[in-house]
C-alpha positions in Angstrom: 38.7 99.6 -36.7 37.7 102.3 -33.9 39.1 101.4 -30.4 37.5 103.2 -27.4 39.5 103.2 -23.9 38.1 102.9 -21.0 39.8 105.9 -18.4 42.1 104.7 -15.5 41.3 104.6 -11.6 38.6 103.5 -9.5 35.4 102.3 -10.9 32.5 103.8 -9.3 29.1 101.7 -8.7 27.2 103.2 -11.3 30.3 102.5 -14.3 30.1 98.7 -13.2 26.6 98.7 -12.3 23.3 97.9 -14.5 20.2 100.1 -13.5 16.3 98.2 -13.9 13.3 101.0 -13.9 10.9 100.2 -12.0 7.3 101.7 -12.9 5.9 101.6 -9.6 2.2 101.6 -10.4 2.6 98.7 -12.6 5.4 96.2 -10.5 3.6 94.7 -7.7 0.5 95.4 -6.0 0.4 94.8 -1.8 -3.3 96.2 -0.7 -5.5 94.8 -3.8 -6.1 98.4 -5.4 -5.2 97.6 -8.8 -2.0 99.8 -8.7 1.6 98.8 -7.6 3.4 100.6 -4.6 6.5 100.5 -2.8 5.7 97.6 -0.1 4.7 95.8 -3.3 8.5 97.0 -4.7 9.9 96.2 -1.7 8.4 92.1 -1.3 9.9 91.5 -4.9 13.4 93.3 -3.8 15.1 89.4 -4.4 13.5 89.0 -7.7 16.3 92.2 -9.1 19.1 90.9 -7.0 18.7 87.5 -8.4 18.5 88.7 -12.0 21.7 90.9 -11.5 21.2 94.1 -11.7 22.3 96.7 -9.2 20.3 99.9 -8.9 16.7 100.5 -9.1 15.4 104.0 -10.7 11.5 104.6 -9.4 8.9 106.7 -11.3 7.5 109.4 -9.8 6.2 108.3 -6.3 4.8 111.9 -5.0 1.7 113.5 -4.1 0.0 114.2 -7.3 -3.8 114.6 -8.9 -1.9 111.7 -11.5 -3.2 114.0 -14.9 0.5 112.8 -16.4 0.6 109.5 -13.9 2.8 111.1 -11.1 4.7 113.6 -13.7 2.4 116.2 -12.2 4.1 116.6 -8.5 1.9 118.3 -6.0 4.6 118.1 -3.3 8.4 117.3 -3.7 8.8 116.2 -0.5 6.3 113.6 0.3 4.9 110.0 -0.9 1.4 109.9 -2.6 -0.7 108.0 -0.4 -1.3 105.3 -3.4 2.3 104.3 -2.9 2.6 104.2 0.7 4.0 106.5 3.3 7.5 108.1 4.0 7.9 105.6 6.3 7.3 102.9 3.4 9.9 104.0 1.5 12.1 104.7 4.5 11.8 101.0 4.9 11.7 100.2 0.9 15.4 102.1 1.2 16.7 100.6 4.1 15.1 97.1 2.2 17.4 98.0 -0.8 20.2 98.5 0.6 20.7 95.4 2.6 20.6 93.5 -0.1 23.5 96.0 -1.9 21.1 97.5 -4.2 21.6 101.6 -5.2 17.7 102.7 -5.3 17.0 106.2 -7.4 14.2 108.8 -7.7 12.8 110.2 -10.5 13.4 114.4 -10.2 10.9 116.2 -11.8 12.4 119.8 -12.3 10.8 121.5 -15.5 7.2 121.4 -13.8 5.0 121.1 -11.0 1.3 120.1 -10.8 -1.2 123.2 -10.9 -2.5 121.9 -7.3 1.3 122.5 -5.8 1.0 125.1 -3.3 3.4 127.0 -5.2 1.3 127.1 -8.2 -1.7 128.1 -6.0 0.1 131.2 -4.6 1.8 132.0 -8.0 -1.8 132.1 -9.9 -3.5 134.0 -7.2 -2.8 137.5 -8.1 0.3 139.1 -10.2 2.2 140.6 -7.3 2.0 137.3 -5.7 5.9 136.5 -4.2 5.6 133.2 -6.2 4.0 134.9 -9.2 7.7 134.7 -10.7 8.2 130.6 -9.8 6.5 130.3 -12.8 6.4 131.2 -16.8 3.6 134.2 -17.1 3.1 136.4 -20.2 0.6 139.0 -21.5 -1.4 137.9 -24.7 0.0 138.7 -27.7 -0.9 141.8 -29.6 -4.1 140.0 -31.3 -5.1 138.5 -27.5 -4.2 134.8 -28.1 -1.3 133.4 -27.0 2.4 135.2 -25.8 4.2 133.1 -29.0 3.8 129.9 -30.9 4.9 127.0 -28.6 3.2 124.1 -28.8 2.9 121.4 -26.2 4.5 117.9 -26.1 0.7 116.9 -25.9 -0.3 118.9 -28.4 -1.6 122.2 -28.8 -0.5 125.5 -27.2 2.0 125.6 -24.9 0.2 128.9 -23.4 -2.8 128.9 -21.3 -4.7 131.8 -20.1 -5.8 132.4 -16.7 -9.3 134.9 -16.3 -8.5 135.6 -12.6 -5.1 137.4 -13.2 -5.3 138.3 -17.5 -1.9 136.6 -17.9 -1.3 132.9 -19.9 1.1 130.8 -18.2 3.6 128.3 -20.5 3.5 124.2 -19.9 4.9 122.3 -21.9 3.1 119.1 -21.7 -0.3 119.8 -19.8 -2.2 122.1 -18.9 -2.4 120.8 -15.5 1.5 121.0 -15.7 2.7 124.9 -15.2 6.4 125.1 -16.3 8.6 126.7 -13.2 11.0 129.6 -13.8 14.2 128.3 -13.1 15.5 132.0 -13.8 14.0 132.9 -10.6 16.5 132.4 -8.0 14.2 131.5 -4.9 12.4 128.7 -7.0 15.9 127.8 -8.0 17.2 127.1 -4.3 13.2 125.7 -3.8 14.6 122.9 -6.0 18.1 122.4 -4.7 16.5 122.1 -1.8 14.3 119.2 -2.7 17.5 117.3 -4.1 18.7 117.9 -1.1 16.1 116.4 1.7 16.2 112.8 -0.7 20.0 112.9 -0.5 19.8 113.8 3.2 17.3 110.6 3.6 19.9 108.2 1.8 19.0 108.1 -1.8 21.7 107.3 -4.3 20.6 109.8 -6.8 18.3 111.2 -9.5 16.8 110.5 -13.0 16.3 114.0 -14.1 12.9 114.5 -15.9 13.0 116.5 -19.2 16.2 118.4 -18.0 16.4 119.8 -21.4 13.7 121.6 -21.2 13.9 123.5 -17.9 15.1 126.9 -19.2 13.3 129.0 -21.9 14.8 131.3 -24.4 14.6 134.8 -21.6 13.0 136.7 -24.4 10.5 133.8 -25.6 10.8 134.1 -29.5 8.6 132.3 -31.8 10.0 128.7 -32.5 10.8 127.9 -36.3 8.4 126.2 -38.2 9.4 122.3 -38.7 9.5 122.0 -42.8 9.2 118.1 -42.3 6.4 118.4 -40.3 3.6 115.7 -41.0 0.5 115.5 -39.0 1.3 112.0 -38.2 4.7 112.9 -36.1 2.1 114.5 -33.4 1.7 118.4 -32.9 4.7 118.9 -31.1 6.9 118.2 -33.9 5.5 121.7 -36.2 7.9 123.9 -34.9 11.6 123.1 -33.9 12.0 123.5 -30.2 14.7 126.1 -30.6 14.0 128.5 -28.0 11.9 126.7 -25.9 14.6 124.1 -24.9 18.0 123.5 -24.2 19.5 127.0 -23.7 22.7 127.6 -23.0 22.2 128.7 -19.3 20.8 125.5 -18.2 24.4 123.9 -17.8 24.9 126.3 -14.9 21.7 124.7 -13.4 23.1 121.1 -14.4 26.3 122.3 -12.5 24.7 123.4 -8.9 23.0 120.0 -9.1 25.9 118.5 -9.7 27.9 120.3 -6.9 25.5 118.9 -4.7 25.0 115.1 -5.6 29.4 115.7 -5.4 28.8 117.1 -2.0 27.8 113.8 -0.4 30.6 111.2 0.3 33.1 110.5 -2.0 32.7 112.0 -5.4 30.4 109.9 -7.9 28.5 108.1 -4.9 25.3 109.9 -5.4 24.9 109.6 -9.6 22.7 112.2 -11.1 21.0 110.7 -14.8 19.8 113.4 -17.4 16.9 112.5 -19.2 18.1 114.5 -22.6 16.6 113.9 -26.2 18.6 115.7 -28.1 21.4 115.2 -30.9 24.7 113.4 -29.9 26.5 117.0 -30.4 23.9 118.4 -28.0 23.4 115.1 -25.6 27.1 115.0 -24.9 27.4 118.9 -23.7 25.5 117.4 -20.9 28.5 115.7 -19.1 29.4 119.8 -18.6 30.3 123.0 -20.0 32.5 124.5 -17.9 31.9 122.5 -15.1 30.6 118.8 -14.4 27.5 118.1 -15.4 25.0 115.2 -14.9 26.8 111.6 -14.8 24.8 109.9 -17.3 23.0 112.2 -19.8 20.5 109.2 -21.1 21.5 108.0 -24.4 17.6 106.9 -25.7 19.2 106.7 -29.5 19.1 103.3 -29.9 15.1 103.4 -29.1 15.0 105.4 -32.5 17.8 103.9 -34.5 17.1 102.0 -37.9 17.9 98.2 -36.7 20.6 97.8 -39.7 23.9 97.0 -38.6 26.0 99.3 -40.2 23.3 102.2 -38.9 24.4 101.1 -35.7 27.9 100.5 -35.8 28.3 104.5 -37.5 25.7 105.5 -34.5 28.1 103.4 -32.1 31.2 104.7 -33.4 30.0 108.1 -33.1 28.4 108.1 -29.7 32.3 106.9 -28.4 33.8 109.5 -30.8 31.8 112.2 -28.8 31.7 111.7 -25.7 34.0 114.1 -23.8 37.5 113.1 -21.5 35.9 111.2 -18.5 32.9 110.8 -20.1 30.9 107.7 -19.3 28.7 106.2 -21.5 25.6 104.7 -21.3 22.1 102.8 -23.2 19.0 102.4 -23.4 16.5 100.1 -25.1 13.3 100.3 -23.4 11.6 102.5 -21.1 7.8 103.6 -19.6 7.7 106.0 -22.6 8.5 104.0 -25.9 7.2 101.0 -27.2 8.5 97.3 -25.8 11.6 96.3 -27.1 10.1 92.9 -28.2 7.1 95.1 -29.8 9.8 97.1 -31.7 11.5 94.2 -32.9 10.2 90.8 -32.3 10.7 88.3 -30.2 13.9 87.1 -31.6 15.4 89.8 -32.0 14.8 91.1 -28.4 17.6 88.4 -27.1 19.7 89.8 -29.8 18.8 93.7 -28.6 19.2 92.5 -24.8 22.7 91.3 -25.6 23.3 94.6 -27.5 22.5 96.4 -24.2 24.6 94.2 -21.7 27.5 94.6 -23.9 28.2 97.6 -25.1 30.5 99.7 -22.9 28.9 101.8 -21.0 25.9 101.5 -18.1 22.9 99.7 -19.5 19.2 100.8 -18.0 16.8 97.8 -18.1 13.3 98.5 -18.1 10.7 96.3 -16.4 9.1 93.5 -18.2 11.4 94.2 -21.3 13.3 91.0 -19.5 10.2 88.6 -20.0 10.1 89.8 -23.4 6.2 91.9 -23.0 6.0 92.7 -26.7 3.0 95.0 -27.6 0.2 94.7 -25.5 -3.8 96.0 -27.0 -5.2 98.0 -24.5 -9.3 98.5 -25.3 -10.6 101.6 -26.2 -12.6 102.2 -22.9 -9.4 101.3 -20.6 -7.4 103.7 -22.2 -5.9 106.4 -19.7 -2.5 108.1 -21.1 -3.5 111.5 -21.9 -0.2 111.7 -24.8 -2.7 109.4 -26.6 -6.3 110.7 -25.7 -5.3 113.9 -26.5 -3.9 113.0 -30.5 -5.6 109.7 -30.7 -4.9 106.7 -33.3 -1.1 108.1 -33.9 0.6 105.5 -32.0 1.7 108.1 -29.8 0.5 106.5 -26.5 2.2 105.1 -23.9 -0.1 102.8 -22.2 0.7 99.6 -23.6 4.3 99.9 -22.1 3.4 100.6 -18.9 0.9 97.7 -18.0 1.2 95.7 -14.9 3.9 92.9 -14.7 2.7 89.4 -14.4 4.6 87.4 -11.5 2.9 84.2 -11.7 0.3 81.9 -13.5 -2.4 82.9 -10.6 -5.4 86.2 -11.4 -3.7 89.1 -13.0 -0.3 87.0 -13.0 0.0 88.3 -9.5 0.2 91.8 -9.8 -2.8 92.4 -7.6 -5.8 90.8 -6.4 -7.7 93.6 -7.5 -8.3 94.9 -10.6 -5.5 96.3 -12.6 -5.0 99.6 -13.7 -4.5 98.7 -16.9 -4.8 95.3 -18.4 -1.8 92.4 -18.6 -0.3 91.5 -21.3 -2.9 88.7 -23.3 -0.1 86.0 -23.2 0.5 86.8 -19.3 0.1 82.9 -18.2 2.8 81.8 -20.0 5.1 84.8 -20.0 5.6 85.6 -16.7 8.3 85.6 -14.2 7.6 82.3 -12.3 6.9 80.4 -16.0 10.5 81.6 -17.3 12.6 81.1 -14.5 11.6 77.3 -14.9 12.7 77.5 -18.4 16.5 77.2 -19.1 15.9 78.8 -22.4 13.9 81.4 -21.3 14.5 85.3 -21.9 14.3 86.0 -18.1 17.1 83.3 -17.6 19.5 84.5 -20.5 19.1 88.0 -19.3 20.2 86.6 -15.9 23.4 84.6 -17.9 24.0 88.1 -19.8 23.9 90.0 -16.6 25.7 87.5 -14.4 28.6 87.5 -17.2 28.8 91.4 -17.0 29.4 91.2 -13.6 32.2 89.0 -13.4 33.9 90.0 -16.9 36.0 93.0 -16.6 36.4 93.7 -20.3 32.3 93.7 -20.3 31.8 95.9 -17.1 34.3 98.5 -18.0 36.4 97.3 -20.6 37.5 98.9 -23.7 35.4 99.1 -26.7 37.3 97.2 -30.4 34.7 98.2 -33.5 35.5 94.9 -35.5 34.6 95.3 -39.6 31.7 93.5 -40.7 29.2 93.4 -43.4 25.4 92.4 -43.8 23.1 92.3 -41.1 26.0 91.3 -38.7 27.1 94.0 -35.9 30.4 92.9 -34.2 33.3 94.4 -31.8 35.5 93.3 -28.7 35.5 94.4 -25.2 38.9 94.2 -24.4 40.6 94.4 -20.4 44.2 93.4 -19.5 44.2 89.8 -21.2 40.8 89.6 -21.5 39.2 89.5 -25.1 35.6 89.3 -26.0 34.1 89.0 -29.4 30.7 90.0 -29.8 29.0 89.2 -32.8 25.3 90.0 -33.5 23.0 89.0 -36.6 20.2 91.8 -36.8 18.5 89.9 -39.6 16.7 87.0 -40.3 19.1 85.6 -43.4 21.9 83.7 -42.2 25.4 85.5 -42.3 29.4 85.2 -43.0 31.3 85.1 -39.9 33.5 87.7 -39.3 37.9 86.6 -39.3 38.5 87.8 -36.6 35.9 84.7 -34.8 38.3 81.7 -36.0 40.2 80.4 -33.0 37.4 82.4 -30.6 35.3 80.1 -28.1 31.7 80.2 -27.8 30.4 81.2 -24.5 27.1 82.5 -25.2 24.8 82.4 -27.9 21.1 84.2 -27.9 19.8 80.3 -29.6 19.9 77.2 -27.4 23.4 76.4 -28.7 25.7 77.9 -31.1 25.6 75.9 -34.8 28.1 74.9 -36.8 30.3 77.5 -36.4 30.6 78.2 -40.1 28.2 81.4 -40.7 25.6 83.1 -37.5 21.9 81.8 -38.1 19.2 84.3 -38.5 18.6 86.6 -35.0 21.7 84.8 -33.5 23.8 86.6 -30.9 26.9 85.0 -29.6 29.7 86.0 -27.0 33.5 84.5 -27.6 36.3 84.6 -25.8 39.7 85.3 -27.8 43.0 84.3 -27.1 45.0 87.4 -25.6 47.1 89.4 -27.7 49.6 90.7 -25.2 52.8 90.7 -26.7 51.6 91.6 -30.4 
């Protein structure tokens, strides 16, 4: 059994709170053009307060050409004119707040578009000031490319520029020049960008790719990957050693962090790391040296094998490593990985969803994953993300989990009255938001029962974590706070199971079926909550 305190002192929002993503394209729709924006956000701000949660994260919202949907930002300091205005999300802030909700932007440090000004300047000669905001090299000695990096995308990282005789390095597209974050003017550029959000009354940063903003200085040839296989995409036939995570980068983590700190009392203004990396590695994120991000994103369980005892070592681990102070947090879904209930199944997505709202740490919802939008076919002709046009038929795209959410029964489930960007889900007239909350039984509702019992539970909010032995398919632990004692107990198959001991005596108090059985064994893809007498004084 592996127990797993919770530290003393004040809770801040984010340690209590549950954060939803929203993909702002693909929420709600207000002027008929097929794509969601931020008065659209804004009209369904009581939809997120009702289900529970407590912060909302947005996807890129700024000027951009939208070659990587947004991730190519043209200006840091703006909104694209598809989402609104400044003074849209002014309001959409303002909005957010009244209602008590924490609303985060998605930072996009590693790259720019190729229309930024910067970029313009930078590619417009070599003794250019901004020449150095970005990554330039000479050829190699054979004229192709400066080493062997390969893009995220696929192919090389490098490309070459006729104008000036120099390639420059992106590591996703082309369209996508990497900045030098070695340079120190593009360095304060950035700080300064965190800086104008924070100034206007965000309360904090996602952190695109933060992994990946400094480069080995000297730009070595990666390692070739000896378990490469065409199928894994391009990307994986070399080992990102010197392309990513460097050591120097938690300095950069660290001025960020100074800032965010900077602005009321300390842990107001959360900063979240997106960081795909090894626990040994992900965990260094919290800070070397200094503080680092908050919340370096903990995607494993995306990946994970869905086998309990996989999971309970993972769990185990994850709690082992995390540093003094360090908080943790999940993830099950997001605009980049396939739909939980694609992943898994139907059934077993109340079983993940209860996973999520009950481990310790802060859980990250992502939209539509709550009305259980499971994998969605999007035709050949309507297909847009470059990840897959680019290495087609590898199941590398991300399209089918970013398509538009369906509201309602009424044309395009009330997303727009347009014509979507991408198509609904084919089931959208019975799975939608309006459909489910009139179901008791519906996924949307038991999130909200999940959600509503994190907030006023303790031991789930911020309690301790119990492992609890089990065997089979069956995942269990407590949450543990004061006198309060919860028993979670999850079936990850679709066999019935054994109870575990530790349940006799416990009392049901929610179960991922309409009602709990017997009580003798947990029925295939059941989840259930219990309540156990207190053990103070044993």
């Amino acid at each position: 059994m592996g127990r797993h305190e919770a530290t003393d002192g004040a809770r801040r929002w984010w340690e209590r709170g549950t954060i939803y993503q929203v993909y702002p394209r693909s929420f709600q729709d207000s002027n008929g053009d097929g794509i969601g924006d931020l008065s659209g956000i804004e009209s369904r701000l009581d939809y997120l307060v009702g289900l529970g949660i407590d912060a909302i994260w947005l996807s890129p919202i700024f000027p951009s050409p939208m070659a990587d949907f947004g991730y190519d930002v043209a200006d840091y300091c703006d909104i694209d004119p598809m989402f609104g205005t400044l003074a849209d999300f002014d309001r959409l802030l303002a909005a957010a707040h009244a209602r008590g909700l924490k609303l985060l932007l998605d930072f996009v440090p590693n790259h720019s578009s190729d229309r930024h000004r910067w970029f313009t300047e930078s590619r417009s000669s070599r003794d250019n000031p901004k020449r150095d905001w970005y990554i330039w090299r000479d050829a190699a000695a054979d004229g192709g490319p400066p080493n062997n990096w390969i893009s995220d995308f696929g192919g090389s990282a490098w490309e070459y520029d006729p104008a000036t005789g120099q390639y420059y390095y992106h590591a996703f597209l082309k369209e996508q020049p990497d900045l030098n974050w070695r340079n120190p003017d593009l360095r304060a550029a950035m700080i300064d960008v965190l800086q104008f959000w924070l100034d206007r009354g965000v309360d904090g940063f996602r952190i695109d790719v933060l992994w990946h903003i400094l480069k080995a200085a000297d730009f070595p040839d990666n390692p070739l990957n000896p378990a490469y296989r065409p199928a894994m995409g391009e990307m994986h036939s070399v080992m990102q050693l010197h392309s990513t995570d460097q050591p120097e980068v938690h300095e950069i983590v660290a001025e960020m962090r100074d800032l965010a700190d900077s602005y009321g009392r300390g842990g107001e203004r959360v900063l979240i790391g997106e960081i795909c990396l090894p626990l040994d590695k992900l965990v260094r994120y919290y800070g070397v040296g200094a503080p680092g991000v908050h919340l370096p994103f903990n995607f494993h369980l995306i990946d994970a094998p869905w086998q309990a005892r996989a999971l309970a070592t993972f769990i185990d681990a994850y709690e082992a490593a995390l540093p003094p102070g360090g908080w943790p947090n999940w993830v099950l879904g997001s605009h980049d990985a396939r739909r939980v209930a694609a992943r898994l199944g139907e059934a077993q997505a109340r079983v993940a969803a209860m996973l999520l709202l009950t481990l310790r740490g802060t859980p990250t919802l992502y939209q539509g994953d709550e009305i259980g939008i499971g994998e969605v076919a999007i035709p050949a002709g309507q297909l847009v993300d470059p990840r897959e046009l680019r290495e087609p038929g590898l199941g590398l795209g991300r399209d089918p989990s970013r398509t538009p959410m369906a509201w309602d029964r009424s044309d395009n489930g009330g997303f727009t009255t347009g014509v979507p960007w991408l198509p609904l889900h084919s089931d959208w007239r019975q799975r939608n938001v309006a459909a489910e909350q009139g179901d008791p039984q519906s996924l949307v509702n038991f999130y909200h029962r999940l959600l509503t019992m994190r907030r006023a539970s303790e031991a789930l909010s911020i309690g301790q974590y119990v492992a609890v032995e089990a065997v089979g398919d069956i995942l269990a632990y407590e949450r543990r706070h004061d006198d309060e004692r919860l028993l979670i107990i999850l079936n990850l198959g679709d066999r019935e199971q054994a109870l575990p001991a530790q349940v006799h005596g416990a009392t049901p108090l929610l179960c991922t079926l309409t009602a709990r059985g017997d009580g003798r064994s947990m029925r295939p893809n059941e989840g259930a909550i219990f309540a156990l007498p207190s053990d103070r004084g044993h």
